[in-house]
Every structure is written in C-alpha cells, then in structure tokens.
mmCIF file of the N, C-alpha and C atoms, coordinates in Angstrom:
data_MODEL
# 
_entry.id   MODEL 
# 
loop_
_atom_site.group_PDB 
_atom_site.id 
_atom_site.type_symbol 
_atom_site.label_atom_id 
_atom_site.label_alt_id 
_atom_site.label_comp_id 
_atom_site.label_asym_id 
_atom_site.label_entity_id 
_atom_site.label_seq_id 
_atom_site.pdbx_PDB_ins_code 
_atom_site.Cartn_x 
_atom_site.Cartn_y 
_atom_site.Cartn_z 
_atom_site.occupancy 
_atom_site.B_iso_or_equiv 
_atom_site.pdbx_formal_charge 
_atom_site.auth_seq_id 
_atom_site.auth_comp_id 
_atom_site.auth_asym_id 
_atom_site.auth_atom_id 
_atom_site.pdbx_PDB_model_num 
ATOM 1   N N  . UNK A 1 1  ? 10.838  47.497 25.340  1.00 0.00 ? 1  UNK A N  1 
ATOM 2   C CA . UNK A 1 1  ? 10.526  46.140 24.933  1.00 0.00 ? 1  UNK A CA 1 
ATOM 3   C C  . UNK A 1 1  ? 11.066  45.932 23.519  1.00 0.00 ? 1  UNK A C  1 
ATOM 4   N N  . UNK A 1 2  ? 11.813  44.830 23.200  1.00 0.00 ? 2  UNK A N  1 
ATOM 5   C CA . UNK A 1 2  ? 11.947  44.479 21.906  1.00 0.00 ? 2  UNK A CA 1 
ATOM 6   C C  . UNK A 1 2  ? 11.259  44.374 20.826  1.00 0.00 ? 2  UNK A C  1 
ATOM 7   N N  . UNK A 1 3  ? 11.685  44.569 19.664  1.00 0.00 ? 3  UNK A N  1 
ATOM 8   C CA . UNK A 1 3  ? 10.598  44.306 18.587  1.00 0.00 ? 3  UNK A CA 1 
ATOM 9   C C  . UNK A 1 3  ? 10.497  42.572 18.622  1.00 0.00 ? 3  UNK A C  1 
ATOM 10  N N  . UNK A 1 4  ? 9.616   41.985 18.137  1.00 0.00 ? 4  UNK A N  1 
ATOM 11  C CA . UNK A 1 4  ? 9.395   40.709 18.224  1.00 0.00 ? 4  UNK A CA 1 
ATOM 12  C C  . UNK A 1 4  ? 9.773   40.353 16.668  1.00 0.00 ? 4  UNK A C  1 
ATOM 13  N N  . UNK A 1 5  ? 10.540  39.039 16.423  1.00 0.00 ? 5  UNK A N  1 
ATOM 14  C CA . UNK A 1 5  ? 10.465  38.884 15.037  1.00 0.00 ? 5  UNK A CA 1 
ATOM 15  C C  . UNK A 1 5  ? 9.307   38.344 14.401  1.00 0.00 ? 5  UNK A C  1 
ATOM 16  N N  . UNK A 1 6  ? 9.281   38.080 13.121  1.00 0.00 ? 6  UNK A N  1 
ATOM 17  C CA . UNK A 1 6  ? 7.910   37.740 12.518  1.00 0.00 ? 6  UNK A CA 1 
ATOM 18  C C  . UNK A 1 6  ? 7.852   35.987 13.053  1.00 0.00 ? 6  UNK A C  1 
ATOM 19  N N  . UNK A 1 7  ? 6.770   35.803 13.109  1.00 0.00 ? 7  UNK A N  1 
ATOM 20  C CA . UNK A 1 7  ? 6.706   34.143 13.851  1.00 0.00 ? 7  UNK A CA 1 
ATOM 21  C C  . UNK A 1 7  ? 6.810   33.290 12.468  1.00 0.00 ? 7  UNK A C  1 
ATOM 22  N N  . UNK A 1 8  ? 7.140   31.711 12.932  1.00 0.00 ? 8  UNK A N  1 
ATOM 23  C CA . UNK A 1 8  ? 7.489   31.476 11.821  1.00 0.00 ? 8  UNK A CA 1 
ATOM 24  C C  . UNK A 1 8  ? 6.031   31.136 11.352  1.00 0.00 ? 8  UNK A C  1 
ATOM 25  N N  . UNK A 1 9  ? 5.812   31.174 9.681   1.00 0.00 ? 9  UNK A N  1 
ATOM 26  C CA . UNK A 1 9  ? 4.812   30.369 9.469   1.00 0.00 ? 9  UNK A CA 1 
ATOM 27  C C  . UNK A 1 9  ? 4.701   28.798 10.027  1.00 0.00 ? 9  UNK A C  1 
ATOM 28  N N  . UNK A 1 10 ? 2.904   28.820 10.017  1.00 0.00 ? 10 UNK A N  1 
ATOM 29  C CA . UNK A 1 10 ? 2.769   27.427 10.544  1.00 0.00 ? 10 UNK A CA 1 
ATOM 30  C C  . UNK A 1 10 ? 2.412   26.348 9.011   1.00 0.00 ? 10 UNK A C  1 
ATOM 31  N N  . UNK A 1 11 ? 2.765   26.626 7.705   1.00 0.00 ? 11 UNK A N  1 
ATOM 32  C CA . UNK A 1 11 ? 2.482   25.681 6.559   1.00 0.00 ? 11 UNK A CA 1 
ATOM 33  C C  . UNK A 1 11 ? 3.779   26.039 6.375   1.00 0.00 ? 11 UNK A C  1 
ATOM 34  N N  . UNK A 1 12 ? 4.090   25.032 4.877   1.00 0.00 ? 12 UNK A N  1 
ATOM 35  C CA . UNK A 1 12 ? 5.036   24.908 4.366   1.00 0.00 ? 12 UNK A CA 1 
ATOM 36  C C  . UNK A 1 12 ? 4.745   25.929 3.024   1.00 0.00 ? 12 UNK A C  1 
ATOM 37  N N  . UNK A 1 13 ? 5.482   26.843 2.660   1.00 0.00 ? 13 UNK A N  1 
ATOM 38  C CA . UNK A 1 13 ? 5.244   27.574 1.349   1.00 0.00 ? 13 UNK A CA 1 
ATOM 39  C C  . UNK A 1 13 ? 5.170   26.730 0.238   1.00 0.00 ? 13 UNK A C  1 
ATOM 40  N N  . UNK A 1 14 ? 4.480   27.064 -1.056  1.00 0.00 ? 14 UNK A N  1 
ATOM 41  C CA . UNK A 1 14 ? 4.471   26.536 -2.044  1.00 0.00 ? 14 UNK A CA 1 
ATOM 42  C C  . UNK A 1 14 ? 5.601   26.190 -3.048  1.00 0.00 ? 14 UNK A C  1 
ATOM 43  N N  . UNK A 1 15 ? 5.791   24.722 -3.654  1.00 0.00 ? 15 UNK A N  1 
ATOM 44  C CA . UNK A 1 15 ? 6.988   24.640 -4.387  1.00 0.00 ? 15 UNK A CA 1 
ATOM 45  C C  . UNK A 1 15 ? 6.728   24.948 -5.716  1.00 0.00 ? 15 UNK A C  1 
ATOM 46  N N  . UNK A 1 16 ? 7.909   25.573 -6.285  1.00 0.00 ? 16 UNK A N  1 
ATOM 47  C CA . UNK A 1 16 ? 7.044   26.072 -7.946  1.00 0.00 ? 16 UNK A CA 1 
ATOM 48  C C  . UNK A 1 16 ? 7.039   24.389 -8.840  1.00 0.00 ? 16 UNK A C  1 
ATOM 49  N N  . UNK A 1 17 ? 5.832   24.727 -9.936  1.00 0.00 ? 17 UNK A N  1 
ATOM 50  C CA . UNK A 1 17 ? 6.087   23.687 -10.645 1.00 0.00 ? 17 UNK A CA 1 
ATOM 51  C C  . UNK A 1 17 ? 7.002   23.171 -11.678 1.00 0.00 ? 17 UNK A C  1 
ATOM 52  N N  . UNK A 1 18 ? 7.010   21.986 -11.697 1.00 0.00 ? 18 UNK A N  1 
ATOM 53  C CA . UNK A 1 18 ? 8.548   22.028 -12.238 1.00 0.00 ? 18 UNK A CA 1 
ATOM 54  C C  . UNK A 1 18 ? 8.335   22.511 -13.612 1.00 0.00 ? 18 UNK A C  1 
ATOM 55  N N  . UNK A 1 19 ? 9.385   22.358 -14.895 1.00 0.00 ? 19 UNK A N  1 
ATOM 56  C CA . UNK A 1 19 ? 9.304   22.492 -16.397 1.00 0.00 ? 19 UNK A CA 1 
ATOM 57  C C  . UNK A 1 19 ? 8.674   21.923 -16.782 1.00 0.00 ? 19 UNK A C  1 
ATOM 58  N N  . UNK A 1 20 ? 7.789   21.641 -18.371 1.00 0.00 ? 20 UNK A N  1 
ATOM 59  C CA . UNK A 1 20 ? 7.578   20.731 -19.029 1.00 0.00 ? 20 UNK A CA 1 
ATOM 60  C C  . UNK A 1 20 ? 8.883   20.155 -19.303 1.00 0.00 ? 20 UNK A C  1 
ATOM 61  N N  . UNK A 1 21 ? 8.432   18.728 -19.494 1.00 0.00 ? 21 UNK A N  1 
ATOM 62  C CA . UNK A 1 21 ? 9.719   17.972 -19.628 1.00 0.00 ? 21 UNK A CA 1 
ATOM 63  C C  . UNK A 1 21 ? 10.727  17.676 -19.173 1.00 0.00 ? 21 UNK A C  1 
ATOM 64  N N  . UNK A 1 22 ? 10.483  18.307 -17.462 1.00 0.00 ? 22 UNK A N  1 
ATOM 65  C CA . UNK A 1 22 ? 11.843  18.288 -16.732 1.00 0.00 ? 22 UNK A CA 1 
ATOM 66  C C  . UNK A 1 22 ? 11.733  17.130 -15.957 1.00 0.00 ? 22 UNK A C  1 
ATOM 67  N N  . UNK A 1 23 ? 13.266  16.572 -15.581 1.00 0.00 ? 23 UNK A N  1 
ATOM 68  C CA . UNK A 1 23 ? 12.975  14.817 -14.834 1.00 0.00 ? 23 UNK A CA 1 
ATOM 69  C C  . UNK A 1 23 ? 11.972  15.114 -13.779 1.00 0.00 ? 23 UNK A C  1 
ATOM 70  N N  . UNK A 1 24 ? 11.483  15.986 -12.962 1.00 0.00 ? 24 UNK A N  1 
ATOM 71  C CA . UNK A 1 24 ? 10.820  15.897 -11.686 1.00 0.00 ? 24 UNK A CA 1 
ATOM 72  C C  . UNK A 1 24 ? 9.506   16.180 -12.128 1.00 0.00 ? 24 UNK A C  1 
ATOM 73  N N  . UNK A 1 25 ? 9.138   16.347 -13.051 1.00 0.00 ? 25 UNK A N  1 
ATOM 74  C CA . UNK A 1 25 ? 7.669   16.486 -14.084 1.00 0.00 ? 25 UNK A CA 1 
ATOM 75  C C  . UNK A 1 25 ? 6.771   15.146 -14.087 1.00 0.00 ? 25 UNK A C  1 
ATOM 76  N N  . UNK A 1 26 ? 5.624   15.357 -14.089 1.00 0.00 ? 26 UNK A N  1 
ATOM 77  C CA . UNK A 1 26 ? 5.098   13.817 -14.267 1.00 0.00 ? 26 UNK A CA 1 
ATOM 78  C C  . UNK A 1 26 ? 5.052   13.482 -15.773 1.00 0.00 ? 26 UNK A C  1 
ATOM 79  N N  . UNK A 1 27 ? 4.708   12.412 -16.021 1.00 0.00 ? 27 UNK A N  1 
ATOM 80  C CA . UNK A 1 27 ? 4.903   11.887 -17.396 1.00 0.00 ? 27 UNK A CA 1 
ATOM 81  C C  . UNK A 1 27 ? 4.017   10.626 -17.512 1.00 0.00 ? 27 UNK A C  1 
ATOM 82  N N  . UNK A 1 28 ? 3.389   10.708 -18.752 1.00 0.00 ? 28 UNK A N  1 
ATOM 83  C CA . UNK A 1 28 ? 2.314   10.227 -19.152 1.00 0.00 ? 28 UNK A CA 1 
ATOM 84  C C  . UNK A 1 28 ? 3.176   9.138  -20.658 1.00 0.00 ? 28 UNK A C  1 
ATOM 85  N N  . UNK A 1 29 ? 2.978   8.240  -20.613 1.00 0.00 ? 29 UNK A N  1 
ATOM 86  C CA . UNK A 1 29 ? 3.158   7.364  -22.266 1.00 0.00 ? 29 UNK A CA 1 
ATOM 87  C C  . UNK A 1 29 ? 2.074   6.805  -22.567 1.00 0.00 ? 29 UNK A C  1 
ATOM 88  N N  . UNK A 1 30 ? 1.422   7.478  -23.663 1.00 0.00 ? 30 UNK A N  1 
ATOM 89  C CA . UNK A 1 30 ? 0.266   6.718  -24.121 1.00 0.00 ? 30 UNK A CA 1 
ATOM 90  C C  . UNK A 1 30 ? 0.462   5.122  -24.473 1.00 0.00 ? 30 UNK A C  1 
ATOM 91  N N  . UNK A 1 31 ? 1.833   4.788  -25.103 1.00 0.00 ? 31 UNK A N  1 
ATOM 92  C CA . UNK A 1 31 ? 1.755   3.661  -25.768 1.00 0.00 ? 31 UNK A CA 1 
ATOM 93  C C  . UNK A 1 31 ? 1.932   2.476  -24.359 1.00 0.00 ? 31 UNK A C  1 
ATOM 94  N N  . UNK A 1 32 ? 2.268   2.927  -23.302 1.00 0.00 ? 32 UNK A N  1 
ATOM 95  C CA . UNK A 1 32 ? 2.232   2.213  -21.616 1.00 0.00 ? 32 UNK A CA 1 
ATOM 96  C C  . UNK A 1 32 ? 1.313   2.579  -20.862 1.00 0.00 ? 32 UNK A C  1 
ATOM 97  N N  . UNK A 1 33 ? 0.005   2.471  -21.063 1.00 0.00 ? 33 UNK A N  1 
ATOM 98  C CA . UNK A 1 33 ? -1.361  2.553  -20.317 1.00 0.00 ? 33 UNK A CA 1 
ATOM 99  C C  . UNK A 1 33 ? -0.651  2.747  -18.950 1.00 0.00 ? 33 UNK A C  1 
ATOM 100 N N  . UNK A 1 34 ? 0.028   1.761  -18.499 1.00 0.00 ? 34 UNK A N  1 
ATOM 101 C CA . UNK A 1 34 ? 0.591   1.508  -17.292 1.00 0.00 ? 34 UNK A CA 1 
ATOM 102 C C  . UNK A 1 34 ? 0.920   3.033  -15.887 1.00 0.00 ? 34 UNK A C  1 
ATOM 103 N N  . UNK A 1 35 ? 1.529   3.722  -17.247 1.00 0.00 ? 35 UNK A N  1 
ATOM 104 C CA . UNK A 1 35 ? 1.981   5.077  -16.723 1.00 0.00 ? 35 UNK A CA 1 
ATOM 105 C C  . UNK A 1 35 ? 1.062   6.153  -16.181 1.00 0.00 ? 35 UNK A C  1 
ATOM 106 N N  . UNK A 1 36 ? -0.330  6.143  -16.753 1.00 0.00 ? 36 UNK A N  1 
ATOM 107 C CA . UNK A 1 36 ? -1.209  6.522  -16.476 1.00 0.00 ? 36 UNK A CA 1 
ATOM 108 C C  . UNK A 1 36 ? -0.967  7.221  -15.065 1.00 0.00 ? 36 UNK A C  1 
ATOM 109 N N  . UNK A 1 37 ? -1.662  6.106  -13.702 1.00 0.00 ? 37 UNK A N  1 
ATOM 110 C CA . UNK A 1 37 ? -1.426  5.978  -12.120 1.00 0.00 ? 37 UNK A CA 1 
ATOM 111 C C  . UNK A 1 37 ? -0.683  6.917  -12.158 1.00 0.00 ? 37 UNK A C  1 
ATOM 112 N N  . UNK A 1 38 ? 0.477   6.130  -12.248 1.00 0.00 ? 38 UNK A N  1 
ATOM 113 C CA . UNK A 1 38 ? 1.922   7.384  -11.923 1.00 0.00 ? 38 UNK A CA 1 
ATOM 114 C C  . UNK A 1 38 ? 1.164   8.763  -12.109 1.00 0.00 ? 38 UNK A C  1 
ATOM 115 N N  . UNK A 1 39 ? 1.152   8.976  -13.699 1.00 0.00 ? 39 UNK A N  1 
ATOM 116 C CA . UNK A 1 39 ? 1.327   10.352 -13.886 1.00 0.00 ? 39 UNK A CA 1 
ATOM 117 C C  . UNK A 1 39 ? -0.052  11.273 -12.894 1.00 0.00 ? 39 UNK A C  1 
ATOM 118 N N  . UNK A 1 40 ? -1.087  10.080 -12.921 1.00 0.00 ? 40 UNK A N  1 
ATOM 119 C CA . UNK A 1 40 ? -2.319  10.987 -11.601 1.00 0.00 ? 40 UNK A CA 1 
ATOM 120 C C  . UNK A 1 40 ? -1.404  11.212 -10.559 1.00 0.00 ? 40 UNK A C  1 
ATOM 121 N N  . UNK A 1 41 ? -0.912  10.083 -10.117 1.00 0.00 ? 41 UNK A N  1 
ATOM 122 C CA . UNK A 1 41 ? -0.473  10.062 -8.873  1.00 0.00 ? 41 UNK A CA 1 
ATOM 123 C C  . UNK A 1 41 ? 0.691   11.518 -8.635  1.00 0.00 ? 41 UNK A C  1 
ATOM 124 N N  . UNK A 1 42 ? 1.604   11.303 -9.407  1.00 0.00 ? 42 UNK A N  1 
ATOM 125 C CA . UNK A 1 42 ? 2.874   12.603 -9.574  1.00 0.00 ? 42 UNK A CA 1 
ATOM 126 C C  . UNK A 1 42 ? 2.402   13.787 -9.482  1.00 0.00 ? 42 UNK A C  1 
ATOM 127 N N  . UNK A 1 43 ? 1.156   13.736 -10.435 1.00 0.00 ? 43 UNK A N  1 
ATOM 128 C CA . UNK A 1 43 ? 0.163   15.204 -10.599 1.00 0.00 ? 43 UNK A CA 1 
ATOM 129 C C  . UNK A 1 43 ? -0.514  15.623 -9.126  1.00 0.00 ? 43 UNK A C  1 
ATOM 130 N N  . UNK A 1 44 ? -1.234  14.865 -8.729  1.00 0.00 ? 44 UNK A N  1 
ATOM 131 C CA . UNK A 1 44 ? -1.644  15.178 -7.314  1.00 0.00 ? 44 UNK A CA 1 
ATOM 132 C C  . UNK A 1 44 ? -0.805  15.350 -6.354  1.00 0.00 ? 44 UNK A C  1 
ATOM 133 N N  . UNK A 1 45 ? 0.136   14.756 -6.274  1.00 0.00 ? 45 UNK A N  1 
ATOM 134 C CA . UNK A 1 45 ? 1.117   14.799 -5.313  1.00 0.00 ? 45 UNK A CA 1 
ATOM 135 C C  . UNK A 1 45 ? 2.269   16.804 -5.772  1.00 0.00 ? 45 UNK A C  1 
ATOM 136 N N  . UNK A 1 46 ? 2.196   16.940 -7.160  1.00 0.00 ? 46 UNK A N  1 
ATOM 137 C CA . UNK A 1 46 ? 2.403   18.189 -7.245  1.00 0.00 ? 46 UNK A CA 1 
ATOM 138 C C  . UNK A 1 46 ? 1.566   19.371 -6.664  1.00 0.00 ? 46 UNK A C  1 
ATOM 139 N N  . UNK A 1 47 ? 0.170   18.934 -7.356  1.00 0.00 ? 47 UNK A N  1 
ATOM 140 C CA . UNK A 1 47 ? -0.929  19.950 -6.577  1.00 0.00 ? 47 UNK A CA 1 
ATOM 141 C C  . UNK A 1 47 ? -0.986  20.398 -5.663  1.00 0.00 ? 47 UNK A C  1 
ATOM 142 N N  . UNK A 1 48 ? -0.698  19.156 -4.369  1.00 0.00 ? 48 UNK A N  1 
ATOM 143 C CA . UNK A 1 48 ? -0.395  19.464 -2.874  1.00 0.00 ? 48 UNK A CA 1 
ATOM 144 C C  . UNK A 1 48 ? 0.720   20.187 -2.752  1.00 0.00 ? 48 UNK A C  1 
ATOM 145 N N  . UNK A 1 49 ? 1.522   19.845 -3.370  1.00 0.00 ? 49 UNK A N  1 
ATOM 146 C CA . UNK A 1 49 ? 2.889   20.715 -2.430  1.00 0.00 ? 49 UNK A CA 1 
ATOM 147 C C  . UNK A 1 49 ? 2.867   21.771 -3.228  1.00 0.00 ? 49 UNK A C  1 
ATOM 148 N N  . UNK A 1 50 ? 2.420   22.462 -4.522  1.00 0.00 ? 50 UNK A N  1 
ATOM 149 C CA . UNK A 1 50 ? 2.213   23.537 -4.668  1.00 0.00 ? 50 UNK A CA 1 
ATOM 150 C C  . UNK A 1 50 ? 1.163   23.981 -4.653  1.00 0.00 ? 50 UNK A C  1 
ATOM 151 N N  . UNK A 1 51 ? 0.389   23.458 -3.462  1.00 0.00 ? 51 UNK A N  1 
ATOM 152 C CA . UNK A 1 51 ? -0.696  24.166 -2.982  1.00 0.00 ? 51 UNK A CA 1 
ATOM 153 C C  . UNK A 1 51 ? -1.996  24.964 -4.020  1.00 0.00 ? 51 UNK A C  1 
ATOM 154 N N  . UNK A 1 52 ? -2.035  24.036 -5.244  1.00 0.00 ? 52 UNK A N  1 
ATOM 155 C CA . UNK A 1 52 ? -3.061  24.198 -5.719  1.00 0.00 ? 52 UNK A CA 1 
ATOM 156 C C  . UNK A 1 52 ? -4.564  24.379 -5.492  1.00 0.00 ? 52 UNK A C  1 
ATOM 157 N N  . UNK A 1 53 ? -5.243  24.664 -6.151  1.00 0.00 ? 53 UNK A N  1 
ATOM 158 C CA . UNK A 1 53 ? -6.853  24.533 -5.602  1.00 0.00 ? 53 UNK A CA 1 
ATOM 159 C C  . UNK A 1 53 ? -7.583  23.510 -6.673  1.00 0.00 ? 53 UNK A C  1 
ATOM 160 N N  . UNK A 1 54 ? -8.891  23.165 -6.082  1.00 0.00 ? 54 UNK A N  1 
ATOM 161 C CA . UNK A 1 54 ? -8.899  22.411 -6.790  1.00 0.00 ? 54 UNK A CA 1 
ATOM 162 C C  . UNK A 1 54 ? -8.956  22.556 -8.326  1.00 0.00 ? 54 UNK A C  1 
ATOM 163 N N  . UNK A 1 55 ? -9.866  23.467 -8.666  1.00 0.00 ? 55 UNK A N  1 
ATOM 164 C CA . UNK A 1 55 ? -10.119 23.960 -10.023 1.00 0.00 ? 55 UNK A CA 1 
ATOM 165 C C  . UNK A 1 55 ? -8.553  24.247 -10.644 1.00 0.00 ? 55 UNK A C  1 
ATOM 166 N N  . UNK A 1 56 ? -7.411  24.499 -10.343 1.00 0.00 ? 56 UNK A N  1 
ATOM 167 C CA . UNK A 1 56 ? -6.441  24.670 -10.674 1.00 0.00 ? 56 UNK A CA 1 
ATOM 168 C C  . UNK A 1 56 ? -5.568  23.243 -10.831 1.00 0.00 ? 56 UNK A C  1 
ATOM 169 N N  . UNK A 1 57 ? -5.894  22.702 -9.752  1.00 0.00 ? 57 UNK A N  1 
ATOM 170 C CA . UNK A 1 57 ? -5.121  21.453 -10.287 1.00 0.00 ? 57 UNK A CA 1 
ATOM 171 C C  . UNK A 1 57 ? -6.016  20.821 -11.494 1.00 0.00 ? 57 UNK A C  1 
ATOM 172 N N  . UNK A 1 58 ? -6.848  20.794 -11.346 1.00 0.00 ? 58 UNK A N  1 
ATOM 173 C CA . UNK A 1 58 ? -7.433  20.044 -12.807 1.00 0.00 ? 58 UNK A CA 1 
ATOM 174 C C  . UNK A 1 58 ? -7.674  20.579 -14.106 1.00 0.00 ? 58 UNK A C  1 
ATOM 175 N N  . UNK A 1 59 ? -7.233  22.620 -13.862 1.00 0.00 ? 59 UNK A N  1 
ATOM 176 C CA . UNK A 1 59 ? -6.488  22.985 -15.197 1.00 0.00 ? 59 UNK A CA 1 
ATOM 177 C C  . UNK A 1 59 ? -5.042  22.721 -14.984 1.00 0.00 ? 59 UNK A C  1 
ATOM 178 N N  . UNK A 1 60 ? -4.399  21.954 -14.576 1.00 0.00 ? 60 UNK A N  1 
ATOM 179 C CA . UNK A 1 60 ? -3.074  21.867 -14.683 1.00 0.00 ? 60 UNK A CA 1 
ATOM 180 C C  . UNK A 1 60 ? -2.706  19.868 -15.140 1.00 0.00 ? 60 UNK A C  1 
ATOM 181 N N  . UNK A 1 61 ? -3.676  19.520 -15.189 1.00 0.00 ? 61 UNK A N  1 
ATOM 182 C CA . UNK A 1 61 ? -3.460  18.412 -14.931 1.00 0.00 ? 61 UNK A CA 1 
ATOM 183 C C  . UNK A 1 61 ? -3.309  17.936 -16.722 1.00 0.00 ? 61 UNK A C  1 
ATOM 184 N N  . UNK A 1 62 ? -3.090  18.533 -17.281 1.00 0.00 ? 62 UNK A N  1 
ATOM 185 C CA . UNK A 1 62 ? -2.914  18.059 -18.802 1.00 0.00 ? 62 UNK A CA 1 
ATOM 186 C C  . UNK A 1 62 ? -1.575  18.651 -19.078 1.00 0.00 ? 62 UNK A C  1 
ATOM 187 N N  . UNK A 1 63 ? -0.894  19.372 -18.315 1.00 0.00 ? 63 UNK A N  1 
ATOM 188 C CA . UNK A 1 63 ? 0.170   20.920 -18.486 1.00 0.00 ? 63 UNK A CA 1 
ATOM 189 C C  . UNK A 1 63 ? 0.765   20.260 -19.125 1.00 0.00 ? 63 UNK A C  1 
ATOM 190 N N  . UNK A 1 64 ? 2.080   18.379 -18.672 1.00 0.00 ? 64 UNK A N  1 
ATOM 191 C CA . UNK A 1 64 ? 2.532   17.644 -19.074 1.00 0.00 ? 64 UNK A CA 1 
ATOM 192 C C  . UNK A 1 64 ? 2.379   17.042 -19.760 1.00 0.00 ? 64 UNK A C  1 
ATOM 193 N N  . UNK A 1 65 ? 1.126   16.644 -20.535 1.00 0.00 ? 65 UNK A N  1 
ATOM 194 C CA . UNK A 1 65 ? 1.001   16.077 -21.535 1.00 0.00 ? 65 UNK A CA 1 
ATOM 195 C C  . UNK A 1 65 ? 1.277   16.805 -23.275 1.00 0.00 ? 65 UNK A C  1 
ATOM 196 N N  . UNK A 1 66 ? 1.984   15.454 -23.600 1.00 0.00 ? 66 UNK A N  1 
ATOM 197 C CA . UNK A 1 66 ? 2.518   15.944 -25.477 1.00 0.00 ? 66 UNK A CA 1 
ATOM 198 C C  . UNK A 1 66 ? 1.522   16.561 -26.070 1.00 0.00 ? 66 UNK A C  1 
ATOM 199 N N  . UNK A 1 67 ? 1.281   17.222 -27.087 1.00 0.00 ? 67 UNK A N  1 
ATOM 200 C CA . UNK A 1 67 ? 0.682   18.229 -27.293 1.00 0.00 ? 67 UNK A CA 1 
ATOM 201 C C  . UNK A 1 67 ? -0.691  17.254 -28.080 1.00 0.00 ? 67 UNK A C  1 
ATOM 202 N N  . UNK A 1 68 ? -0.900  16.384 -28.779 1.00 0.00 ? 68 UNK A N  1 
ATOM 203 C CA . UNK A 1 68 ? -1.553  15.081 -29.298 1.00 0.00 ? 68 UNK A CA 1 
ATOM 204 C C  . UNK A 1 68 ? -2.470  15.024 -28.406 1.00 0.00 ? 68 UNK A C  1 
ATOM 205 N N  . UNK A 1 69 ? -2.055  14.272 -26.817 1.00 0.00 ? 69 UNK A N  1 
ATOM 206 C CA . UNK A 1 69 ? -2.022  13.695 -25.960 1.00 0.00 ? 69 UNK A CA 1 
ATOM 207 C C  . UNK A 1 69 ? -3.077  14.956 -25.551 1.00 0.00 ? 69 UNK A C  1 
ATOM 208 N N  . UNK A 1 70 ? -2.473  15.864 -24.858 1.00 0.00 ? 70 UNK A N  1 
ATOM 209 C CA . UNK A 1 70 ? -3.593  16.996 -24.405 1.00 0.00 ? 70 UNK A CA 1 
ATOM 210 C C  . UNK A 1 70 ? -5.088  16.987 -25.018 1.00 0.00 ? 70 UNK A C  1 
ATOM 211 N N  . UNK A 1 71 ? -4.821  17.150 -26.518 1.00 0.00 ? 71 UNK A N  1 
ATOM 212 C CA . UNK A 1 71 ? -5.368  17.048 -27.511 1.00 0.00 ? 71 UNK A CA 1 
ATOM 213 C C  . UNK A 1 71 ? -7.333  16.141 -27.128 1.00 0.00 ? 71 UNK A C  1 
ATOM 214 N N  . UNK A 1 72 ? -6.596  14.430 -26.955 1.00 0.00 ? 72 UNK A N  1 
ATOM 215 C CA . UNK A 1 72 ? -7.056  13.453 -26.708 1.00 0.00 ? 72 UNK A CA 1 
ATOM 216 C C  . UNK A 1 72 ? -8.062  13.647 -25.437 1.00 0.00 ? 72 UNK A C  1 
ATOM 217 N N  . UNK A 1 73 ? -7.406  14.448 -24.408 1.00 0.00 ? 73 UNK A N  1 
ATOM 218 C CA . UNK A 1 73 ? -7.564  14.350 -23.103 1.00 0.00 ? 73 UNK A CA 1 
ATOM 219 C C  . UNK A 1 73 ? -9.008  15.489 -22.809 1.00 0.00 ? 73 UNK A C  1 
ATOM 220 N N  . UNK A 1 74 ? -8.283  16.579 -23.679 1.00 0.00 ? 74 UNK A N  1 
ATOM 221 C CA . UNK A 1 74 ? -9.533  17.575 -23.886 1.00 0.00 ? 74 UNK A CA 1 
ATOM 222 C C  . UNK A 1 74 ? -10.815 17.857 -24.545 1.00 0.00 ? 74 UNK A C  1 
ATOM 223 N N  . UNK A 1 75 ? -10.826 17.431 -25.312 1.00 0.00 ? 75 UNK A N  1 
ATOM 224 C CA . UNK A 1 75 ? -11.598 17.421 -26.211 1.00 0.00 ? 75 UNK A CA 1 
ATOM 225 C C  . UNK A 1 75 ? -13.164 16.590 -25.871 1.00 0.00 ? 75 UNK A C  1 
ATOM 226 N N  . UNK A 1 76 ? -14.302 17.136 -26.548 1.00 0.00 ? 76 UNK A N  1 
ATOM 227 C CA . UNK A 1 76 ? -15.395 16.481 -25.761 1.00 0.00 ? 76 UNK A CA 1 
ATOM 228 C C  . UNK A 1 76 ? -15.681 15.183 -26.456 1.00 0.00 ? 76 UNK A C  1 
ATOM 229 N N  . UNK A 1 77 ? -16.556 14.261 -25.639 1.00 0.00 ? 77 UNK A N  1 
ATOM 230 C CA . UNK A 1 77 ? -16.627 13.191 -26.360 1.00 0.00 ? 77 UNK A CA 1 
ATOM 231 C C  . UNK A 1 77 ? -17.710 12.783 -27.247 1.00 0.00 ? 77 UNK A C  1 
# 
C-alpha cells in the first residue's frame, strides 16, 4: 500500500504581520478623527488573518500607532 500524503489542511495558515509603517499596515491620524474606523477596522481584519487571539489582538492593537499616540491610547485615565 502506498504511503498516503499529508492531507491538506482544512484553515488557511497565518499571514505574518506586516512592518510598522509599511503601506499594508493600518494607520491611525490623530489630527483626522475620521481614520480612526479604518485603522479598527484594518486592525481586526489583520487579527483574523493572522489568526490572533483575542488577548493578543488587543496587545497588538496600538503596535501601529506613533509613539505619542500609543502613549495617549495607553495610559490610564
């Protein structure tokens, strides 16, 4: 009998995340409230396809932000 090959997986493997600062990065402009959405939106939509958890996506979810900006985001109120 033949060896059988490995089956294929049934998910899609994880995509790495991109650079800071790289075009496929999400991006946040404080001085355009506007951008905000986006950048949740970009961020979650990263999480999924690199198969984050949750606690991980929401330490990751500042990764992109300017260093100020993080700053703002972290800090208690």
């Amino acid at each position: 009998m033949p060896a059988q090959a490995n089956p294929t997986p049934t998910s899609t493997p994880p995509v790495p995340l991109p650079q800071w600062q790289s075009s496929t990065a999400p991006y946040f402009n404080p001085q355009t409230p506007s951008t905000l959405s986006t950048y949740l939106s970009d961020s979650g939509s990263l999480a999924k396809a690199t198969q984050l958890t949750p606690g991980e996506h929401l330490t990751q979810s500042t990764f992109y932000l300017a260093k100020e900006d993080k700053y703002d985001w972290e800090k208690p109120p």
